[in-house]
N, C-alpha and C positions, 0 to 999 in steps of 0.2 A: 809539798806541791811545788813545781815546777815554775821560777818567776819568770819573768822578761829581762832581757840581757843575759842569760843563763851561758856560761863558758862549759864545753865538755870539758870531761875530766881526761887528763894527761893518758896516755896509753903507752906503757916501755915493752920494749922488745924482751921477749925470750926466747934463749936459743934453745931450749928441749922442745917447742914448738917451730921448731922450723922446717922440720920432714916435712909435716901437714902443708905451711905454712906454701913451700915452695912448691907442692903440686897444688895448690889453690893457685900460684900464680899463671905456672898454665891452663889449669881449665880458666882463669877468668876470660882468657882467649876466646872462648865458645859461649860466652855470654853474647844472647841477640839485643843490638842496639834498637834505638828508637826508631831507626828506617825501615827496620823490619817489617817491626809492627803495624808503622805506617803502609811499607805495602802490600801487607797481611789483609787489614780492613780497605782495603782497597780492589781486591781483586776479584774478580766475578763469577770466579770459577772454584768451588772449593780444592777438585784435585790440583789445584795449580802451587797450592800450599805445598806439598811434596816438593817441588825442585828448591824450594827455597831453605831446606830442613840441613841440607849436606854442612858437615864441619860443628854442629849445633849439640848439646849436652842430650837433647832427644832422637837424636838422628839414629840410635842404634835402636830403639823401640820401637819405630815403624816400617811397614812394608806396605806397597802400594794397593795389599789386600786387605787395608787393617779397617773396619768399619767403621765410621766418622762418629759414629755413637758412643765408641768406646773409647773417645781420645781423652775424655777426662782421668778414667781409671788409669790411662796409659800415661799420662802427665804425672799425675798421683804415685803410682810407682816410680818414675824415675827421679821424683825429688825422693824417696823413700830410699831407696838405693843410693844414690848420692850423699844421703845425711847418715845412714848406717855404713859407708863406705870409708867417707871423712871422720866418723866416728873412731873406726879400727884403726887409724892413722893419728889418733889424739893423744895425747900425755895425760888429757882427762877428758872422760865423754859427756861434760858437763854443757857445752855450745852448744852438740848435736843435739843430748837427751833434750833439749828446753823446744826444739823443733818435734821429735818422735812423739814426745810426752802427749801428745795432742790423739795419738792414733787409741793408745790406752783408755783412755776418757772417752771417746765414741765409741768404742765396745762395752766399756762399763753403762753407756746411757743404753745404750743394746740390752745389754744384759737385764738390766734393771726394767727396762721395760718388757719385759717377758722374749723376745724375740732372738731364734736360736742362732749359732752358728757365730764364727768370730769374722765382722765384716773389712776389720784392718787390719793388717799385718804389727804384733805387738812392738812397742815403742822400746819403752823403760825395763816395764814388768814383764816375768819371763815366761814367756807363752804357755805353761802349766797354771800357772798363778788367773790369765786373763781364762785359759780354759774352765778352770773353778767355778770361776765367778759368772762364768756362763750356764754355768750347772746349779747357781744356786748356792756354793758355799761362799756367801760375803767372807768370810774370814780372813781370807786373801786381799779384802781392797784397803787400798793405800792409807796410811796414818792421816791422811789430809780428811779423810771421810771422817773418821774416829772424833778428829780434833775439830771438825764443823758441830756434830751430832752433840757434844758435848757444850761445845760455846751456847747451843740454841736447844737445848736439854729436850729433845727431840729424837724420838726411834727414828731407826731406817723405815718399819713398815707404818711409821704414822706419816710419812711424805708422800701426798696426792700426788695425781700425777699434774695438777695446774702449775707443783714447788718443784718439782723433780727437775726440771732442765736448768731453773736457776742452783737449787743447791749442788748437784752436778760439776756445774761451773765454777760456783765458787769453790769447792774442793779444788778444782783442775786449775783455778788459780793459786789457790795458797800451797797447792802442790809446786806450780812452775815458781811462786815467788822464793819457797825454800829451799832450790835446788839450784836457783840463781845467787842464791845465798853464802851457796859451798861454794864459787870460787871469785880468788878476788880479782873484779874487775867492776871500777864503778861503772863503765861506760854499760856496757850487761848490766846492771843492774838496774842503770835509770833507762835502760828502752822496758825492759822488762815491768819495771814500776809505772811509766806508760800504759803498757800493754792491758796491763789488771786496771787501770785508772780509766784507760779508755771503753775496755770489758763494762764494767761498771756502769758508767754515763750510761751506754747503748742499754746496756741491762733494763737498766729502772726507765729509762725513755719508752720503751718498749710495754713494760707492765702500766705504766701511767696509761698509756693508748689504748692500750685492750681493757680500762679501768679496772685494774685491779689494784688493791690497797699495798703502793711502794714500801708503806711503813712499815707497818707486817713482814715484808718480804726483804726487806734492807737487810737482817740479820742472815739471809744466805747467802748472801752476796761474801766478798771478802778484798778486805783492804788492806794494805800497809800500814800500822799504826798512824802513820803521821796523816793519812790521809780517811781516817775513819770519821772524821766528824765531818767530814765534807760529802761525804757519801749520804752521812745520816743526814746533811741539811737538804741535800738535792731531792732525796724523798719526802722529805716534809713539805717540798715545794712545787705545788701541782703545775705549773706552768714553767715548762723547758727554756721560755724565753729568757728568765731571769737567772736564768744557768750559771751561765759567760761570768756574771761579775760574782759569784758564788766560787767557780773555779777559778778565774783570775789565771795570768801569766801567758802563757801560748799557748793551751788546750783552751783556754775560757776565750781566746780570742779564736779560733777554730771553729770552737762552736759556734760563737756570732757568726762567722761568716756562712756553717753550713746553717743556719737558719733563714738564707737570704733563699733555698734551693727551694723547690718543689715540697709541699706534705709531702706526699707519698716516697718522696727522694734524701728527708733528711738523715734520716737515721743511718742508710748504708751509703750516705755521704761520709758522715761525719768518721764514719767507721773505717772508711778510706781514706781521709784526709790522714787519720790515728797511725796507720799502716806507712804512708808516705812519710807522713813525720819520723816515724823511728827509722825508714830506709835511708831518710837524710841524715839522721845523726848518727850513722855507722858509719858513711863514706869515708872518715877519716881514717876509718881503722884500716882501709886501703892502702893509707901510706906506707904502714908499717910491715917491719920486716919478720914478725913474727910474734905469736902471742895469741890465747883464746878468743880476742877479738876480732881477729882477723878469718878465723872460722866462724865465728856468730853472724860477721856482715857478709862471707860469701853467701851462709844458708840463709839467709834472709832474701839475697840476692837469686839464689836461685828458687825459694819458694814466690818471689813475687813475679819470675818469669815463667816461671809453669801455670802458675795462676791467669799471667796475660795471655799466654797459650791456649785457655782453655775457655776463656774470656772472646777470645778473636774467631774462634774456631766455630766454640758452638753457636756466637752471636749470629757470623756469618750463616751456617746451620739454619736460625730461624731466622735470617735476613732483616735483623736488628741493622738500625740505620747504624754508618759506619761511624757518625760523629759522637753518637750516642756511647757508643763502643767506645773512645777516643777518649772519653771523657770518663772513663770508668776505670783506665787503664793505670798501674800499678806504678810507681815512678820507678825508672830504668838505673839500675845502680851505675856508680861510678860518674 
């Protein structure tokens, strides 16, 4: 667990990473700053968003015919392309996969729940493998499935579909946590260790809500050893309030503060707040002149600007007040 005073860890240069390294430093160029955005939720006219596109990481995806419906899918693809682009330019495609990995796991929740056709372009695993398991042959799905089913001595076909989205997840965690595993860099590893920690809180917040027994369901979830008892305590503890000093450090303090927010607002508060936190503890890796670090904090960077793209767009779309939007909005790297 993560204390208060917490120092990142050191991050050294390497030069087999510098090919990558130095066309990140150009495109960071075509990162859209905070003005942007601001006069994105600002303007009144959605076609007006177009003039402001030019020089931008999205600008080749649209055309002034593209239907405003579909600008999420088109956002969606262009981080998709970018992180398998950056990928073929890596010494190890271990930054990118921990971003793709995500598209694998929404086809396998597809799959699993009977529905055909593969709806994301494959991540990791290789397009025959997600084709499979679209068909019906589990055989093909990842060791992270195997290694859950077994911890919780549990069939694939004895999982409802009430378990299904949480053990899912926890697989697609203990997936990204072992794959962040294979390379070394602590600073990856504690956003990462984050990322499943803050998965988690949301997880069980969520099941306590819809009452469902956290206890019972705590076992599909999945933690880092060091943080497995703290997982188990937070389910055993039906009131979210008392979280904060349970987690303790700067997540337990996070939480307090997203409990000052709306009910209906806490949860994909806090889940934002999680997202912001590890956007801030990468900026360092900015300084550096080379190293997997410095691709994990640009694709971080540009997934949380596709996300505000898509954020600004569609809000505007159904005329979501603009502060409302504002307040939602993803912190602007660098």
């Amino acid at each position: 667990m993560r204390s208060k005073g917490y120092i990142p860890p050191p991050i050294k240069n390497r030069t087999e990473w510098g090919f990558v390294c130095g066309r990140i430093s150009a495109l960071e160029g075509k990162l859209l700053t905070k003005d942007f955005f601001r006069s994105i939720l600002e303007m009144h006219h959605t076609e007006d968003i177009f003039q402001h596109f030019p020089g931008s990481l999205i600008e080749d995806y649209l055309d002034p015919g593209i239907p405003w419906d579909d600008f999420s899918a088109v956002a969606d693809q262009c981080f998709y392309d970018m992180a398998a682009s950056i990928r073929d330019d890596s010494p190890s495609p271990i930054p990118a996969d921990l971003f793709l990995l995500k598209n694998d796991y929404l086809n396998i929740k597809t799959a699993l729940a009977g529905i055909s056709g593969t709806p994301f372009p494959p991540g990791v695993m290789p397009h025959e493998t997600v084709e499979s398991i679209m068909d019906g042959n589990y055989s093909g799905l990842p060791p992270s499935f195997e290694t859950k089913l077994t911890d919780t001595g549990m069939d694939l076909d004895e999982i409802d579909a009430s378990q299904s989205d949480v053990f899912i997840d926890g697989a697609y965690m203990r997936h990204l946590y072992e794959l962040s595993e294979k390379i070394d860099s602590p600073m990856i590893h504690d956003c990462i260790d984050i990322r499943i920690l803050g998965y988690d809180i949301t997880s069980l917040w969520r099941i306590i809500r819809q009452e469902r027994n956290a206890v019972q369901l705590v076992d599909l979830l999945f933690a880092p050893e060091d943080e497995e008892r703290v997982i188990r305590d937070l389910a055993g503890t039906q009131d979210p309030a008392q979280w904060p000093d349970i987690i303790g450090g700067e997540l337990g303090d996070l939480l307090a503060r997203t409990m000052q927010a709306s009910y209906e607002e806490q949860i994909s508060t806090f889940d934002l707040k999680i997202v912001n936190f590890i956007l801030h503890m990468v900026t360092q890796a900015r300084k550096e002149t080379s190293g997997p670090e410095r691709v994990f904090a640009f694709l971080m960077a540009v997934e949380a600007e596709m996300q505000n793209l898509k954020l600004a767009v569609t809000g505007k779309l159904n005329k979501i007040d603009p502060d409302i939007l504002d307040q939602r909005l993803r912190y602007i790297y660098g």
